[in-house]
VOGU-3710 file (C-alpha; in Angstrom, 3 decimals, decimal comma):
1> xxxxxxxxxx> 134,887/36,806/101,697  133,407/33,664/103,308  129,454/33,767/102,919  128,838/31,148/105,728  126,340/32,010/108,370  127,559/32,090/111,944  124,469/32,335/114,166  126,000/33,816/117,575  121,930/33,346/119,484  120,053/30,373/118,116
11> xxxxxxxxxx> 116,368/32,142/119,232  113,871/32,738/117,166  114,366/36,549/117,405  117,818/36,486/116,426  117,215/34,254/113,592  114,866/36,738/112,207  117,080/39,272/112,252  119,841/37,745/110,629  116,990/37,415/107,644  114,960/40,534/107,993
21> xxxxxxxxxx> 114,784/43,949/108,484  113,442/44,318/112,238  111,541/47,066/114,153  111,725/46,760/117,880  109,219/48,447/120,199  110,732/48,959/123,296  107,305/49,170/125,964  110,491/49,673/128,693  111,516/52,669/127,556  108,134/53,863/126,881
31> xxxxxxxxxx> 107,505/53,220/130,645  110,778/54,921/131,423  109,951/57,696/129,893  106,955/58,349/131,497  107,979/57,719/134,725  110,798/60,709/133,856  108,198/63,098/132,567  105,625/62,597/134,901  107,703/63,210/137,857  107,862/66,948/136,352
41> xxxxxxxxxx> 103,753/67,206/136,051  100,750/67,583/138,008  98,893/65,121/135,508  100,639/63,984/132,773  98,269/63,093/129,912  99,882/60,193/127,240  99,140/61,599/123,490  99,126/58,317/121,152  98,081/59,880/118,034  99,106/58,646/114,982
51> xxxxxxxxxx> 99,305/55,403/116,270  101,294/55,783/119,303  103,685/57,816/117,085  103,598/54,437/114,880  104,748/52,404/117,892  101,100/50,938/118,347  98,540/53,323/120,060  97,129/50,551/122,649  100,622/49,019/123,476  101,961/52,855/124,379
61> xxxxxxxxxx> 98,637/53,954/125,964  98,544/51,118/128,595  102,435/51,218/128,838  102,007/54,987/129,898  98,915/54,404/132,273  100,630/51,776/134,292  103,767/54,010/135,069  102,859/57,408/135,574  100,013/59,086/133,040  96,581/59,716/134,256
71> xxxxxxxxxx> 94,741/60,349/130,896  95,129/59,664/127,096  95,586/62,154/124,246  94,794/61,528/120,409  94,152/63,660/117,192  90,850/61,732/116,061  87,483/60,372/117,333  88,532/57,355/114,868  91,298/56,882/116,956  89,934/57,529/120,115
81> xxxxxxxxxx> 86,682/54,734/119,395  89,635/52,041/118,883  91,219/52,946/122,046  87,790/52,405/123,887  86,897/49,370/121,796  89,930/47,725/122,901  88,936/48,534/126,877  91,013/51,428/127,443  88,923/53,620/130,047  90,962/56,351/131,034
91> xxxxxxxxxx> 89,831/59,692/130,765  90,381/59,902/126,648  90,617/63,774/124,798  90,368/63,909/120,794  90,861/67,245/119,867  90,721/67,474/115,692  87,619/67,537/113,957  85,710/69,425/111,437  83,021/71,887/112,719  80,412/69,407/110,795
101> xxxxxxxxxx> 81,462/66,354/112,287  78,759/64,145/114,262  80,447/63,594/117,508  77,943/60,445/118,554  81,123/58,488/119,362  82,599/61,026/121,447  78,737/61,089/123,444  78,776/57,239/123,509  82,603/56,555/124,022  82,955/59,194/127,069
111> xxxxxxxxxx> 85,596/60,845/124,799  86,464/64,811/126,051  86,222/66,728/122,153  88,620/69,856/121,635  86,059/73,185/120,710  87,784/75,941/119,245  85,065/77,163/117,663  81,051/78,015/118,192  80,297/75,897/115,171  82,112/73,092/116,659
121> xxxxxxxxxx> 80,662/74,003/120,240  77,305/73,657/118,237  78,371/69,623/117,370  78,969/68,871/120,420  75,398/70,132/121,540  73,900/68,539/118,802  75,062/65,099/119,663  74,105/65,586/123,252  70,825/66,355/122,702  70,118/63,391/120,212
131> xxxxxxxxxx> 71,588/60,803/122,463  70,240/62,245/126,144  74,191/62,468/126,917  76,310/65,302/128,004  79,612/66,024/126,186  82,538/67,083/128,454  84,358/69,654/126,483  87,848/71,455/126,570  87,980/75,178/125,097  90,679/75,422/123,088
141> xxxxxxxxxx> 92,701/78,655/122,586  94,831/79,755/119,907  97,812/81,300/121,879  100,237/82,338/119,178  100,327/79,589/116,265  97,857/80,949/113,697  96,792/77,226/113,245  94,144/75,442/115,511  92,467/76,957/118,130  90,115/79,481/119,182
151> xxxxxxxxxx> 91,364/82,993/117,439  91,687/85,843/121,002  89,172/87,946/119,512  86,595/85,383/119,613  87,533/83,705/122,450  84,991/85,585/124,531  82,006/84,707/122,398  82,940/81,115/122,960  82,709/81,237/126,502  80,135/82,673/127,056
161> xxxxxxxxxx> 78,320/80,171/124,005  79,694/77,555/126,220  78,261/78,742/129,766  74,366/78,984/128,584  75,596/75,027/127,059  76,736/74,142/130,464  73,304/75,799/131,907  71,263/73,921/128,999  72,563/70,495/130,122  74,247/69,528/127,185
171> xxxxxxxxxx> 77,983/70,225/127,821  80,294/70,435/130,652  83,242/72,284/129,727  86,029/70,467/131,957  89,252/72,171/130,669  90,610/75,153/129,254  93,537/74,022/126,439  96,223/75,897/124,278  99,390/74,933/122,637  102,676/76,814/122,783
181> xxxxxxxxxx> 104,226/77,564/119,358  107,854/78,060/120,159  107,917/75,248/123,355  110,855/73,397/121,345  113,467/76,209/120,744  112,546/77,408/124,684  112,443/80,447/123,181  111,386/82,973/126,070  109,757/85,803/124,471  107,383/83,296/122,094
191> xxxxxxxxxx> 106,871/80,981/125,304  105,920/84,634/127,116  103,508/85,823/125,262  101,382/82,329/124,081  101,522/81,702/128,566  100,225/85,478/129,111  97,654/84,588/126,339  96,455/81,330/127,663  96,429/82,930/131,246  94,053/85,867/129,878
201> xxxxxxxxxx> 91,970/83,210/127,827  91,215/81,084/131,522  90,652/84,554/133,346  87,962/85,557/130,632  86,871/81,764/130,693  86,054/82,306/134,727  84,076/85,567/134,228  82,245/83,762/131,451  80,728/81,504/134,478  82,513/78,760/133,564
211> xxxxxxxxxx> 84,934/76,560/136,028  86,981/74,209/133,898  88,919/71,762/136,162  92,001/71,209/133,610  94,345/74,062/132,412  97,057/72,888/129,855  99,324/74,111/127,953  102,583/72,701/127,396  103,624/69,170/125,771  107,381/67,068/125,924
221> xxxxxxxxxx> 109,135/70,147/125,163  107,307/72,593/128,020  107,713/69,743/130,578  111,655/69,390/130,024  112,506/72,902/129,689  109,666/75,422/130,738  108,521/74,333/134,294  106,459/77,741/134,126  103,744/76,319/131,809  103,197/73,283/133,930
231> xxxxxxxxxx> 99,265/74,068/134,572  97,132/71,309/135,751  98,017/68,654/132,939  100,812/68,290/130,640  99,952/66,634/127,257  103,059/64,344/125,864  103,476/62,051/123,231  106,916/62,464/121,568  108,386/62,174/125,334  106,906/58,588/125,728
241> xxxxxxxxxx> 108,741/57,354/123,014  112,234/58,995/123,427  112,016/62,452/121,318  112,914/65,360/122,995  112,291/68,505/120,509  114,361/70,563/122,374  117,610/68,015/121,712  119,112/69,279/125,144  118,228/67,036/127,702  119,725/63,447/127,757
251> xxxxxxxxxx> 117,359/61,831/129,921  114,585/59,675/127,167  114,947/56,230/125,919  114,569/55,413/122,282  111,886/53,269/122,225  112,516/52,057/118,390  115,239/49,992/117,257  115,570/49,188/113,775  117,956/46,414/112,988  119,097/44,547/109,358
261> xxxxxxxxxx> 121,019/42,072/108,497  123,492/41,958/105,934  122,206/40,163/102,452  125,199/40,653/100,718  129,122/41,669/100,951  131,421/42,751/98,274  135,168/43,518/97,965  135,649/46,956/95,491  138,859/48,822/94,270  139,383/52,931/94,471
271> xxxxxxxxxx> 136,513/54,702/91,844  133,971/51,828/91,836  130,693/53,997/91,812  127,939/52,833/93,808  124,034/53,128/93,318  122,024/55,557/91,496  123,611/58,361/89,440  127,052/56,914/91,059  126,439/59,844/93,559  129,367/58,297/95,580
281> xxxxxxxxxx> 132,631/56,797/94,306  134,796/54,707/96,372  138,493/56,795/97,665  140,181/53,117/98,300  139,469/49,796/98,263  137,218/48,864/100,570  134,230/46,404/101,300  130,709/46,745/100,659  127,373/45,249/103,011  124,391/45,339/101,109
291> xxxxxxxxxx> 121,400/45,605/103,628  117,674/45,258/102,870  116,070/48,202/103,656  115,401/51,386/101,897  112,863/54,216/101,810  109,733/51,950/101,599  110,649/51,256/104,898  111,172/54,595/106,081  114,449/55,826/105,460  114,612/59,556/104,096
301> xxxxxxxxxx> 116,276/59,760/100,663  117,671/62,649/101,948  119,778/61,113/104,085  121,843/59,516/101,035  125,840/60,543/102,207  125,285/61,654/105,401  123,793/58,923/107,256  125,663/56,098/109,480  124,819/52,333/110,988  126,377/50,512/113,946
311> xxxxxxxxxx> 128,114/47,475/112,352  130,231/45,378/114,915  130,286/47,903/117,256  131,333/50,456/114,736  129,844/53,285/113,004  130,309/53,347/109,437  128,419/55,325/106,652  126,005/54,615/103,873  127,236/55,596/100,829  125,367/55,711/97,347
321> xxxxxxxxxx> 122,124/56,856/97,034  119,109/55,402/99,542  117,048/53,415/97,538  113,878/52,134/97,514  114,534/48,878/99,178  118,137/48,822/100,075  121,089/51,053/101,306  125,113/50,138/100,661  127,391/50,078/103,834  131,208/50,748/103,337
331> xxxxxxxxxx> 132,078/48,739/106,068  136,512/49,262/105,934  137,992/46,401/106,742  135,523/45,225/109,354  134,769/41,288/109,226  131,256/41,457/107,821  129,669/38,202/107,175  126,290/37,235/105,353  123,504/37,218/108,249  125,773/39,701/110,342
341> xxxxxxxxxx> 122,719/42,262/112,316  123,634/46,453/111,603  121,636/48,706/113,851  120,561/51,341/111,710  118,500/53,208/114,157  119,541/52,491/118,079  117,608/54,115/121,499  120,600/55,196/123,302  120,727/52,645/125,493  121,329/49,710/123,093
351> xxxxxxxxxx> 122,578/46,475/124,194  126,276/44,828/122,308  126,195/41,417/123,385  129,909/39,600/125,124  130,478/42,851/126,801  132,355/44,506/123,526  133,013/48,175/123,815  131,124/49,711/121,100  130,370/53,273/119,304  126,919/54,897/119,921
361> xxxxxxxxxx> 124,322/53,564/117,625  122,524/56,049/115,567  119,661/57,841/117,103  116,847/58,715/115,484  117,607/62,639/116,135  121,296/61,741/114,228  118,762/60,946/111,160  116,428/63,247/111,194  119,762/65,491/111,628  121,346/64,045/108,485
371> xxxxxxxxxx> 117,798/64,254/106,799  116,692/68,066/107,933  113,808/67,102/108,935  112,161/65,901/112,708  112,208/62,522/114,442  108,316/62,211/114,568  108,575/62,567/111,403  110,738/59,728/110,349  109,259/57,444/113,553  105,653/57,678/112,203
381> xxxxxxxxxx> 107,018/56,715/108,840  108,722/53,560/109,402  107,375/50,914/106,592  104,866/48,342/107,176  107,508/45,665/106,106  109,969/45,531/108,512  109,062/42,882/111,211  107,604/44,182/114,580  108,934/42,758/117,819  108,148/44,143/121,627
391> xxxxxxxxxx> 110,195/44,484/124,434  107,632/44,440/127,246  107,229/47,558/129,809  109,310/45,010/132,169  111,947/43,800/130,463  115,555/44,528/131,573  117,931/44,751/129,445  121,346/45,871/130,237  123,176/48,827/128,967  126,564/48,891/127,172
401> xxxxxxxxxx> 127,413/52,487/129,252  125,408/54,208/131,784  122,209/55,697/130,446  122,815/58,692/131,708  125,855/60,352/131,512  126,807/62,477/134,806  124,868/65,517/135,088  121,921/64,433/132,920  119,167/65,922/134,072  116,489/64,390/136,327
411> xxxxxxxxxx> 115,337/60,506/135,014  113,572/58,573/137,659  113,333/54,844/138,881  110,550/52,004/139,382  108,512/52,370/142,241  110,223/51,785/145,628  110,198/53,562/149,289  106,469/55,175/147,999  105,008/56,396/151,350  101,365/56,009/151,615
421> xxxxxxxxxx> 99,271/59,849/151,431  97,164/60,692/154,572  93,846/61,637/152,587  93,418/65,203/153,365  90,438/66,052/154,822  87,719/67,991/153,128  87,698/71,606/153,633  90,999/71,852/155,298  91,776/75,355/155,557  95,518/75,771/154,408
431> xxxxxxxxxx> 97,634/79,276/154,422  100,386/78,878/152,335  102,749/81,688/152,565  105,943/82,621/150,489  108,339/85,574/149,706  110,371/86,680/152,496  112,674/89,182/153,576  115,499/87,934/152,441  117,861/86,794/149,615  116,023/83,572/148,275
441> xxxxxxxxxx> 112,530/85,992/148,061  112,476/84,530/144,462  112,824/81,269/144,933  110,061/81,344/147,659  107,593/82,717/145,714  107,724/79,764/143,046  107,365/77,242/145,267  104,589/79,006/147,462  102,481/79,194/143,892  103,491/75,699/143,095
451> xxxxxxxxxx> 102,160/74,372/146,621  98,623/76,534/145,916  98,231/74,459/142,737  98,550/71,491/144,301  96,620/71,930/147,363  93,771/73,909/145,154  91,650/71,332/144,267  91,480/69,363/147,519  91,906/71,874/150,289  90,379/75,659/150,714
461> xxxxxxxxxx> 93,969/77,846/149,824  94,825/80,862/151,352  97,538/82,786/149,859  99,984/85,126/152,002  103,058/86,870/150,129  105,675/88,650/152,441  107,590/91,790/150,405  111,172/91,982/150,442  110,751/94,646/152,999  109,027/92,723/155,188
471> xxxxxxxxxx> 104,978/93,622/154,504  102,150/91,406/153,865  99,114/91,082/151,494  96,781/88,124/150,507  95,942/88,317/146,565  97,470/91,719/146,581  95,574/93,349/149,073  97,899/94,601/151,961  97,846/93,666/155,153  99,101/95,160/158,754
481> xxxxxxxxxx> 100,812/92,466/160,413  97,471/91,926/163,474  95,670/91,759/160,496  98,045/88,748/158,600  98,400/86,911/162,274  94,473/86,879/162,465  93,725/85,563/158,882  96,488/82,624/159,853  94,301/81,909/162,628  91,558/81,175/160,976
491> xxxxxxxxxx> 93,054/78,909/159,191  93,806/74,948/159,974  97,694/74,610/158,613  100,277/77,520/157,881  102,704/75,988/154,836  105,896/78,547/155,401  107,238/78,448/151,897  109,299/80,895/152,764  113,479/79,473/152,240  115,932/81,112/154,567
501> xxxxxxxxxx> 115,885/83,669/157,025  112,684/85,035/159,135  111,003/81,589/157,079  113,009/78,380/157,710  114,907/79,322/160,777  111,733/78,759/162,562  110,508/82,099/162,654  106,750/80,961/160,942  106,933/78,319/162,849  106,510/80,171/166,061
511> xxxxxxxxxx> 104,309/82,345/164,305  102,218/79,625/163,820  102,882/78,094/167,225  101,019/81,163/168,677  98,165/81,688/166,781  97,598/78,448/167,638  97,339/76,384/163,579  99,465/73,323/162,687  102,640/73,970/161,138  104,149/72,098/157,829
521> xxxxxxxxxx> 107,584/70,961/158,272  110,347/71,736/161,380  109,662/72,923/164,549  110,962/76,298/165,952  113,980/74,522/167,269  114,787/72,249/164,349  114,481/75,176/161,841  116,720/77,514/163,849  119,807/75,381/164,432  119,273/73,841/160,568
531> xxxxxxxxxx> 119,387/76,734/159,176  122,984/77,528/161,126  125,298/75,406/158,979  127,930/75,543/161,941  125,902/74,248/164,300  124,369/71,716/162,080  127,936/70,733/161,114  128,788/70,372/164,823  125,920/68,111/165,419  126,471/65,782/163,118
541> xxxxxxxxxx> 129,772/65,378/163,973  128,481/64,385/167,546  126,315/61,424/166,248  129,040/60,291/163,788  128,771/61,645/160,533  131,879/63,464/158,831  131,970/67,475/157,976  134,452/69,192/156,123  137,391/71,080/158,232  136,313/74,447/158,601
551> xxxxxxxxxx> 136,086/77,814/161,095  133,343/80,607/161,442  134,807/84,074/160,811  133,596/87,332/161,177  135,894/89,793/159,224  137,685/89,583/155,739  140,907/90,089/158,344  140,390/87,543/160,270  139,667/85,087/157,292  143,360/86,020/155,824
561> xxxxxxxxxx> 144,922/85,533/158,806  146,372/81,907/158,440  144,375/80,969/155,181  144,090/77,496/153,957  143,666/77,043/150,446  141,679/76,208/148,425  138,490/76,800/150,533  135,001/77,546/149,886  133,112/80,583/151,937  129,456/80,431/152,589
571> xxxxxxxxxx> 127,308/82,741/155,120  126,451/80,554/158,190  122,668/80,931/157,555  121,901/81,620/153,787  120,171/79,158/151,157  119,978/78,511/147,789  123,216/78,623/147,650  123,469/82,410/147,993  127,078/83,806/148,977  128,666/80,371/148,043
581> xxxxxxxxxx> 131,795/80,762/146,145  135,234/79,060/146,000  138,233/80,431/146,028  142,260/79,958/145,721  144,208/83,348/146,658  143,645/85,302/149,825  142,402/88,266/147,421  139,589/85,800/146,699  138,754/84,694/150,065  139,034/88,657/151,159
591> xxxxxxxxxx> 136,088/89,598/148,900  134,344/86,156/149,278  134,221/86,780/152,957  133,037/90,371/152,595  130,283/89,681/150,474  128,966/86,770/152,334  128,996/89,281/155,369  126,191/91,514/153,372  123,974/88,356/153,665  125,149/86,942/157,369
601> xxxxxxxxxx> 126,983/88,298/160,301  129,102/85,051/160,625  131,055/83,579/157,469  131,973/79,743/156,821  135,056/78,764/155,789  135,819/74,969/154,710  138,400/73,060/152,802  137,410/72,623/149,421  136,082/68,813/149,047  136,432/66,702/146,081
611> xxxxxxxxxx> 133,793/64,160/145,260  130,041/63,399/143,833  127,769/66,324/145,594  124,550/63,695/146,826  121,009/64,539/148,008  119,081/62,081/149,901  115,651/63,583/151,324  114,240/62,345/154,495  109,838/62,389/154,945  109,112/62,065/158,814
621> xxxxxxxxxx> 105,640/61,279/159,073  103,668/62,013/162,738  104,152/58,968/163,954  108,004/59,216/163,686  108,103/56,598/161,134  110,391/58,052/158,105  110,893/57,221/154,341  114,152/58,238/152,648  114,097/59,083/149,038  116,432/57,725/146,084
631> xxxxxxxxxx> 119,791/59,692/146,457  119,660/62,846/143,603  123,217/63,679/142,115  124,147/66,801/141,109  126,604/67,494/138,286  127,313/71,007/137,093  130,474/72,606/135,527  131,066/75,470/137,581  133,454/75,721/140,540  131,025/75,043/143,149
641> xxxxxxxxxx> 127,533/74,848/143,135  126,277/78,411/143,518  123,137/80,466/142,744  124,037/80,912/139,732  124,593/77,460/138,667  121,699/76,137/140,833  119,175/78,276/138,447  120,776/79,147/135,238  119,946/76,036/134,207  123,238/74,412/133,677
651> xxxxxxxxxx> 123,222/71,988/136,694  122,043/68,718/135,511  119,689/66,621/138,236  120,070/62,633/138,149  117,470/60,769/139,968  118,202/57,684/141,452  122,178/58,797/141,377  123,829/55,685/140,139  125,636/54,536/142,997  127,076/51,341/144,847
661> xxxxxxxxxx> 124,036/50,299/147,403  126,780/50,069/149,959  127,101/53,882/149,550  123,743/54,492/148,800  123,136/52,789/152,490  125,838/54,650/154,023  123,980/58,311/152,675  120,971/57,423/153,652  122,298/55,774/157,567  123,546/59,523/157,638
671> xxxxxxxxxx> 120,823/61,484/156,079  118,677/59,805/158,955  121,114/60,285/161,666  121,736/64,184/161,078  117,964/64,617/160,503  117,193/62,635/163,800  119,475/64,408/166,093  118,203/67,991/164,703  114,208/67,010/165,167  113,254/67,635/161,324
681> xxxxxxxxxx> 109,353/67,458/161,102  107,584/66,834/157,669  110,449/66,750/154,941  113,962/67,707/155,315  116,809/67,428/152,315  120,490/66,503/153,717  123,221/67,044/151,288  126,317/65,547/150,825  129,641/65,580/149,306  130,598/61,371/148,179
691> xxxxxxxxxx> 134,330/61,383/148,742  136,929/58,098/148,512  136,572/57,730/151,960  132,944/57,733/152,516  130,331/60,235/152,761  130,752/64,241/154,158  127,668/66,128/154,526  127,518/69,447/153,591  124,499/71,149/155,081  120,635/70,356/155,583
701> xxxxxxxxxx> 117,614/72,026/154,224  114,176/72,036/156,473  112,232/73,557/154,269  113,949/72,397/150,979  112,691/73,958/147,358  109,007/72,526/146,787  108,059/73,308/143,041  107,691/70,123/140,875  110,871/70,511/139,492  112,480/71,161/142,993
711> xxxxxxxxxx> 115,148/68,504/143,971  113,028/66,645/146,775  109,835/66,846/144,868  112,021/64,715/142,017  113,209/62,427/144,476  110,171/61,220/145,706  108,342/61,437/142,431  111,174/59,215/141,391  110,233/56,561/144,395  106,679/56,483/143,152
721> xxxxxxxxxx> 105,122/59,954/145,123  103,814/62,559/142,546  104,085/66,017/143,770  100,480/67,106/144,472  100,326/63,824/146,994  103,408/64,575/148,594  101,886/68,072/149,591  98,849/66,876/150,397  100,512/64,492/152,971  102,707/66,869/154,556
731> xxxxxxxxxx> 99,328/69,342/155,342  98,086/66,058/156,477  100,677/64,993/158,969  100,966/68,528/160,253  97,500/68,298/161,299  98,094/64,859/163,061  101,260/66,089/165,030  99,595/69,360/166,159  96,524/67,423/167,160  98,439/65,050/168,863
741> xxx> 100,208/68,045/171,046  103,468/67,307/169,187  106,006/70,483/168,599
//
């Protein structure tokens, strides 16, 4: 084997890593990954504990602040005083300390301090009293983890301890805090009960007296995969730096690399034993790369025989025993030279220089996999000798295969198209209503409470709910309908959260229209033919964009009569995808038709259409300027994309879809077009099918889904437009066009 050094990159970086074992932070990813996780939270506080999860506390803390997070998260008041000492001034939490600790720093620093206790309640005091300061506090619950945190049945006493604090000047409780115990496995009955738990613990925490601003709850985990613990601030660390607990959604960077180079290569015969206690013997000959690295530097022993490294492209395994400062390679027949860099732990994204094809690199989940143990573990345990380099929050680097694979979930972009937020005015008097009579009564409902959360702390929220048969209430009280109209009246803006029929057609629209308040989103006319997918269909075919072949029915029999398969029924005026379903015998389409009939008079019928199903969102803002949002893609497995897929949780979101920008123009030309000839007001989502010959749009949404984890929300919180300031500007331009005298 020839020992001669072949440097392929004569910079200083690549000459240390033909020489030493390397750790490289990636800041990009870390600002990737916030960008991702904050587009699913109201506030997204950055957790750096531990030393920004070893990554460097004030390298990830500013990383996360300039892309996305609001406030900063640590374990300590040791490590919160070096984040303040080295000019970090975001609002900083701390939430571990002993019930005798002297919280001066947190009084000096401006540092929030965890209570879960009256003794530690009683330190907090203390310090404010000696240093004429007042603490800010968060009450922290135990919901379900026997460890830290307030125990339930003393939860009350600290409450009300803390309200005569508040009234003594010394503290301010600001937030009310818990942690979920199961939030990784998304295990619904755990998650269930530690939510119901925190929910009693703020509801106790009101009646003590007490208003805390800041309910949260959930970390990475809860903001991936349980939208329904999304309070008012979502606490993440292992996000920011590519861990995702749960292991099931593709959408985080790696934001360590660990490379070494090889120190040493070695040709063996069949049964040469290698390292400690010969725990492996050699099937064939073979070659050997020595590499200089071991479990001083953070690799788990337990690993030994399991583990693999990326050598030319190539994954091959470790074999012997992990030592102490080195691990042996059986590299086949590869042609490993002295100096040659392995990537023993890649970030999913990792670049192969000259364009080679290459095998995956080795996450750190594959390790802590082969290890049984977790990633933060083995990322807060990488050695103090490898040699630290930074990739900055900018620095592009380019992929050797798309990030994310098609039908990832939702990821999110740098900052582009971000519309500027009308302020809303203070004490704007907002009904937000949800429910319905109809089919998508469900959906409503989520996205009615996820609009009062977000208007709550700026505007003065009314709440209206319409039953399933048709009745009102406000907070559970019933109403007649005289009685609903006149509480709408008194309000400034009616927000009809209300998807589909006797909602989005336009009927609250003209509700509102008559009692005289501004209306969010489309007009009576715009909602009415919008929600008609015909006629929608037939107007954009007038201004030039392409529909699918199809014809209205209104019988099972007169669907069979000269079928066209394969075709895809739909009621005319349904959402959330209710009633869709594809089919390929007339048996199918029989039934198809007949149960879209329960849910429409009218049925559609259309040619089935092959291609990449695209959402591109459209804001129209009073003045009839408008802002389009990165196109979402879609990618699910089932036939079409039904109720059942749109909520089971198997469709996958990708935001911005990865797309040519001559398409991407062409979808957004047409999203604009379609939207312009109907009259959409406020925000309207136009979806589309991308075929070989351009784009088809498929139908158009005026009062799209408008939780956080809705597919417009995650558009525009991908262009730079977090969710609470894209409600607050749609109350806002409402006001300005019904001011104005504008429909």
């Amino acid at each position: 084997m020839s020992a001669t050094l072949c440097p392929t990159d004569p910079g200083p970086d690549a000459a240390v890593a033909r020489t030493h074992p390397v750790l490289t932070v990636r800041l990009d990813a870390v600002a990737h990954n916030t960008r991702v996780l904050a587009g699913s939270a109201r506030r997204l506080m950055a957790v750096v504990k531990a030393d920004g999860f070893g990554l460097g506390a004030e390298d990830v803390a500013r990383t996360a602040l300039g892309h996305g997070a609001s406030a900063l998260g640590v374990a300590t008041l040791a490590e919160a005083a070096e984040l303040r000492l080295a000019g970090l001034t975001a609002p900083l939490l701390a939430w571990l300390t002993a019930p005798g600790d002297d919280l001066s720093d947190a009084a000096l620093h401006g540092v929030d301090v965890a209570v879960p206790g009256v003794t530690h309640l009683q330190a907090a005091v203390s310090a404010a009293r000696r240093l004429g300061r007042v603490v800010r506090v968060h009450l922290y619950l135990d919901c379900g983890a026997a460890r830290d945190g307030c125990p339930p049945e003393l939860w009350p006493g600290l409450c009300a301890a803390a309200r005569r604090a508040e009234l003594d000047g010394t503290v301010r409780v600001v937030g009310v805090m818990g942690h979920l115990p199961c939030a990784a496995s998304l295990d619904p009955v755990g998650n269930a009960g530690a939510t119901a738990r925190f929910v009693r613990g703020v509801r106790q925490a009101r009646a003590a007296g007490l208003r805390p601003r800041l309910r949260h709850l959930g970390a990475t985990a809860a903001v991936l995969g349980l939208p329904g613990t999304a309070f008012d601030l979502s606490r993440v660390g292992a996000g920011l730096v590519g861990i995702d607990p749960t292991g099931r959604y593709p959408v985080l960077r790696g934001a360590a690399q660990v490379t070494a180079p090889v120190v040493q290569v070695r040709d063996v015969g069949a049964g040469v034993g290698v390292g400690y206690d010969h725990t492996h013997r050699t099937a064939a000959p073979t070659r050997l790369a020595l590499l200089p690295l071991g479990y001083a530097d953070g690799l788990p022993v337990a690993a030994s025989g399991r583990a693999e490294v990326l050598v030319h492209g190539r994954r091959r395994p470790l074999v012997g025993r992990v030592s102490m400062d080195q691990v042996v390679v059986d590299v086949g027949d590869l042609p490993v030279r002295l100096g040659d860099v392995v990537t023993v732990i890649g970030t999913g994204d990792d670049v192969v220089t000259g364009g080679a094809t290459s095998d995956p690199a080795p996450t750190l989940a594959e390790w802590a996999g082969w290890a049984g143990t977790l990633p933060h573990e083995l990322l807060t345990g990488l050695g103090r000798r490898l040699v630290r380099r930074t990739a900055p929050a900018d620095a592009h680097l380019t992929p050797t295969r798309p990030p994310f694979p098609p039908g990832a979930p939702v990821t999110s972009s740098p900052l582009q198209h971000r519309p500027l937020p009308t302020p809303p005015t203070p004490g704007c008097r907002v009904a937000v209503v949800g429910g319905g009579a109809n089919a998508e009564h469900d959906v409503s409902l989520a996205s009615a409470a996820a609009v009062r959360d977000a208007l709550a702390p700026t505007h003065d929220v009314v709440a209206l709910t319409i039953a399933r048969d048709g009745t009102w209430s406000t907070d559970g009280v019933a109403l007649t309908f005289p009685e609903a109209v006149a509480l709408i009246a008194t309000c400034d803006v009616l927000l009809p959260a209300v998807h589909g029929p006797h909602g989005e057609d336009g009927t609250l629209a003209a509700l509102a229209d008559l009692a005289g308040v501004a209306c969010v989103g489309s007009g009576v006319r715009a909602g009415a033919v919008g929600m008609d997918k015909w006629v929608t269909k037939l107007v954009a075919a007038a201004v030039g964009v392409a529909v699918a072949d199809g014809h209205v029915v209104r019988s099972a029999a007169e669907a069979c009569r000269e079928p066209r398969l394969p075709a895809v029924v739909k009621p005319v005026a349904s959402g959330s995808s209710h009633g869709v379903r594809r089919v390929d015998t007339v048996g199918e389409l029989a039934a198809a038709v007949a149960a879209a009939l329960e849910l429409d008079d009218r049925v559609l019928v259309e040619g089935l259409v092959t291609g990449r199903e695209i959402d591109v969102a459209v804001l129209r803002r009073a003045d009839g300027t408008t802002v389009t949002s990165p196109p979402l893609e879609i990618g699910h497995a089932g036939a079409v994309f039904d109720t059942a897929t749109k909520y089971d949780g198997s469709a996958r979101f990708v935001v911005p879809a990865e797309l040519d920008p001559a398409d991407a123009d062409r979808l957004a030309a047409a999203a604009l077009a379609v939207v312009d000839a109907l009259g959409c007001e406020g925000v309207a989502r136009a979806d589309f099918f991308l075929t070989s010959d351009g784009p088809l749009m498929n139908e158009v949404n005026t009062m799209p889904g408008m939780t956080p984890h809705s597919q417009v929300p995650r558009m525009f919180a991908a262009a730079g437009l977090p969710y609470a300031e894209l409600v607050a500007e749609l109350v806002a331009q409402a006001r300005v066009r019904h001011a104005a005298g504008t429909p």
